[in-house]
Every structure is written in structure tokens, then in C-alpha cells.
N, C-alpha and C positions, 0 to 999 in steps of 0.2 A: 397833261401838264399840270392842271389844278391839282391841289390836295383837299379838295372838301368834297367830300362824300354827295354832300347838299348842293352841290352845282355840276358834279359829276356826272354822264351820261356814259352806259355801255351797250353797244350795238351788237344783238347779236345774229349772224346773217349769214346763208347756208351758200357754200361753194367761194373758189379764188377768184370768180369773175367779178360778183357781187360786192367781193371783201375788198377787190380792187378800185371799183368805183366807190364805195363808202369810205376808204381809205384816203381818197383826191376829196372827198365830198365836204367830208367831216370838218367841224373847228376842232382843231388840237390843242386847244388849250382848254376843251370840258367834254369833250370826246373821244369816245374808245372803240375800237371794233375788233369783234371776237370774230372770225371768219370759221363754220363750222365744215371740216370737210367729210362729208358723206352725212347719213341719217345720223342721228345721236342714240343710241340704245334706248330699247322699250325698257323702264326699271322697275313697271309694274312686272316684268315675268324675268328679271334677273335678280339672284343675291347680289348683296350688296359688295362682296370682294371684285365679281365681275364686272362691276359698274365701275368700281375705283382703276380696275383694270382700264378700261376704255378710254382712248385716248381722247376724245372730245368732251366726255364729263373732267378729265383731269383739268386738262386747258379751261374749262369752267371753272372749276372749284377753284385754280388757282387767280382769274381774272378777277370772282368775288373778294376774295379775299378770309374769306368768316368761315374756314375750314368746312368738316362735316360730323352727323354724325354727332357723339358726347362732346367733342371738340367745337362745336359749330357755336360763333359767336355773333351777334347780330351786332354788333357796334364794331367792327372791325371793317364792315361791308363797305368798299371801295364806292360803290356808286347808288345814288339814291333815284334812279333810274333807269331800269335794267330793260332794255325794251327789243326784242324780239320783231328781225324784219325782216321776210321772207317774203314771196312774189305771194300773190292772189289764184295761187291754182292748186293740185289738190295735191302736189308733191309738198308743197310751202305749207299748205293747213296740215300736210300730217309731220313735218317738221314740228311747224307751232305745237303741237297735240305731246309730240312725244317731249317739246321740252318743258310746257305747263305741267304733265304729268312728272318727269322731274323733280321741277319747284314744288310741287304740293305735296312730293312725298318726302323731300330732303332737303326742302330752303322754305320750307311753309311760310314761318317767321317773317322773311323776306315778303311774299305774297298777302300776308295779314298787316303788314305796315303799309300795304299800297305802295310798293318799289316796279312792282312788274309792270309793264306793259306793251302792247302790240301798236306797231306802227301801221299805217294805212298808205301805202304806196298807192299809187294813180293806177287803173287798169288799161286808161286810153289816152293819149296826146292827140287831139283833135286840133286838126288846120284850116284855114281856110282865109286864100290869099294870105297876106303877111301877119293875122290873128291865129293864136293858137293858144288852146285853154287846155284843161287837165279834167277827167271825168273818173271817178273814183266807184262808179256804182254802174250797170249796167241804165236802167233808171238813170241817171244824171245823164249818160252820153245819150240814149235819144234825146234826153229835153233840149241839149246844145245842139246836136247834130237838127232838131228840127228849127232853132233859132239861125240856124247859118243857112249860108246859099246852098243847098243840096247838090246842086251842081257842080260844087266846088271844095267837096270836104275831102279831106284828106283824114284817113283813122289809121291811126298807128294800137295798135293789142301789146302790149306789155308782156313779154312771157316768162321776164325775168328781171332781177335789178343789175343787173351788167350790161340790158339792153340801152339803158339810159348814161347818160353822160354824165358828170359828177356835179356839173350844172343844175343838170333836170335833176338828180336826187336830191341834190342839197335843196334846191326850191321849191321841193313836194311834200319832202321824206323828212327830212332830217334837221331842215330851219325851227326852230321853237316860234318863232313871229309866225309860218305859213301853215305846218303840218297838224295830221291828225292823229292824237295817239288814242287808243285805248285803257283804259287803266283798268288791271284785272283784281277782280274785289271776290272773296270769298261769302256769298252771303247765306246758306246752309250747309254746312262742315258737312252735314250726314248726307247728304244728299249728293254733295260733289264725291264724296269719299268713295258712292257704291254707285256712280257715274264711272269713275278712274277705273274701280274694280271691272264695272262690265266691258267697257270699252276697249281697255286697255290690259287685260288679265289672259289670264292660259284659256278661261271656262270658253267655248268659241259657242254655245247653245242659245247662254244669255244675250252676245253681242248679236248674234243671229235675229232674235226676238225682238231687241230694242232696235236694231235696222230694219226691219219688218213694220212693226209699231210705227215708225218714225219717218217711214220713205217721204211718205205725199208732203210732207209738212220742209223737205229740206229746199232750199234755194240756191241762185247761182250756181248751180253745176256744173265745173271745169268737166269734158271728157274729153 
């Protein structure tokens, strides 16, 4: 409902379940939700006609507002917070992946003004008797689960944001007073740029190497 870009917020969040409870969740008067349905195309390994082709980048392009491309206007941009909210598992991190990859290669602008960022949904709703608190990190839920009665905790796993009620999103996720955002800052071009390339490009040799290189070092592993 707002017209200022500067108080503007747009949710963007994978599947009708999810899009359904941010949609009850949200304030509609500086809140927006893009509900993406299926994966969003890899654009590091397509031409650009078949990206514009795609209908979840179109539904993108049009929610920004700032076209693309020679067209692309950074003062046109509908929302001065563009924030990406996907569950904590490894379908939602590769969602997230393919749409930073995205932004970095076609709304960079956007991403170098600090517009982007990742919300931090709760992994665990932890009970116990008529107490229940929110645990965001594997690390945080033992710490709570060791301060409560052991005998009495009740853990709810999070698998998805449809699982939650538009209540628990709005009080986690999506309130500016409670939530946790990330905000994604480019801090070496050359390094993110052949990051995009390996991870996300046709070459499958180099990705191969750099997850090889990289295995011992990753954490939280949804399987």
C-alpha cells in the first residue's frame, strides 16, 4: 500500500504454502510477497532471451520495478528492501543461491546499494509446559533445550514456512521490532564474480575441486 521505496519491503519466498502464510503474515501497508513457484532458473548457464523467457524471473522483474538489462533503472526500484525467505534446508539454500546468483549478475546495482537481503526463519519452536521460545541455530536449541525441564520439552523442526502459522511468522520472520535479517554486501567483485562462475557455470571440473577443497569446512548439513 506504501509508495516509498524507503519503507517498502518485498518478500521473496519459494512455493503457495509459504506465500500463503506470508501473505496472512505480512503488514500490507509496507509489505510485499513474491511467491516463487518451482526453482528459479540457474542464469549463470542460460542466455539472457531464456531467462526473460522464464516465468518466475518475469514475475521478478516486474515486482522490482527497474526493468533490465540497458533498460535497468536503479531509482525506479519499488522496494528498498528486497529480502529472500526460504526454509533452512538445502532445497531453500539452493533456492537462495540461484537467486543471489540472479541479482549479482542482473540487479548487481540493487545488491551494491545494500537492498538485498536473507531473512533468518527459526529452525525450532521449543516447549515446555506453557513456555515456548524460538531457536534459530542448532547451537541455540541445545543451549534452551538444556535450560528447560528435559523431561518436558517438546521440539517442533521446521521443514518449511507453511509449517508455521501466520502468527509464528509474523513474530520470527517478518516483524522489523523481532526478526533477523541479513544484509548481502559485496565486498570483493573479483572474487564473488569467479565464486558465481565456479559454482554456478557449465565447467562441472572446477565445482568438483572447490567441493572437494571445501567439504570439512561446511556446517549444518540438512540431508
Amino acid at each position: 500500500q506504501s509508495k516509498s521505496a524507503e519503507e517498502s519491503e518485498l518478500f521473496i519466498v519459494e512455493g503457495d504454502s509459504a506465500g500463503g502464510s506470508a501473505k496472512m503474515a505480512r503488514d500490507r501497508r509496507f509489505q510485499a510477497i513474491l511467491p516463487l513457484r518451482g526453482k528459479i532458473l540457474n542464469v549463470e548457464r542460460a542466455r539472457i532471451d531464456k531467462m526473460l523467457a522464464n516465468k518466475e524471473v518475469k514475475a521478478l522483474i516486474i515486482a522490482l520495478g527497474t526493468a533490465i538489462a540497458e533498460d535497468f533503472s536503479l531509482e525506479k526500484l519499488r522496494y528498498h528492501r528486497v529480502i529472500i525467505m526460504t526454509v533452512a534446508d538445502v532445497d531453500g539454500s539452493h533456492i537462495r543461491t540461484l537467486l543471489l546468483t540472479l541479482f549479482y549478475r542482473y540487479f548487481k546495482p540493487i545488491m551494491e546499494a545494500g537492498y538485498i537481503y536473507i531473512a533468518q526463519p527459526p529452525l525450532y519452536k521449543i516447549s515446555s509446559g506453557k513456555t515456548s521460545t524460538y531457536a534459530y541455530t542448532e547451537e541455540q536449541k541445545d543451549k534452551i533445550v538444556k535450560e528447560m525441564d528435559k523431561t518436558n520439552v517438546n521440539l517442533q523442526r521446521y521443514k518449511g514456512l507453511g509449517e508455521m502459522n501466520s502468527e509464528q511468522l509474523w513474530e520470527t520472520t517478518m516483524n522489523p521490532e523481532n526478526r533477523l535479517l541479513l544484509k548481502v554486501e559485496i565486498e570483493e567483485s573479483s572474487v564473488a564474480d569467479k565464486t558465481f562462475d565456479i559454482l554456478m557455470g557449465d565447467e562441472v571440473e572446477p565445482r568438483k575441486k572447490f567441493i572437494q577443497t571445501h567439504a570439512k569446512s561446511v556446517k549444518n548439513l540438512d540431508i
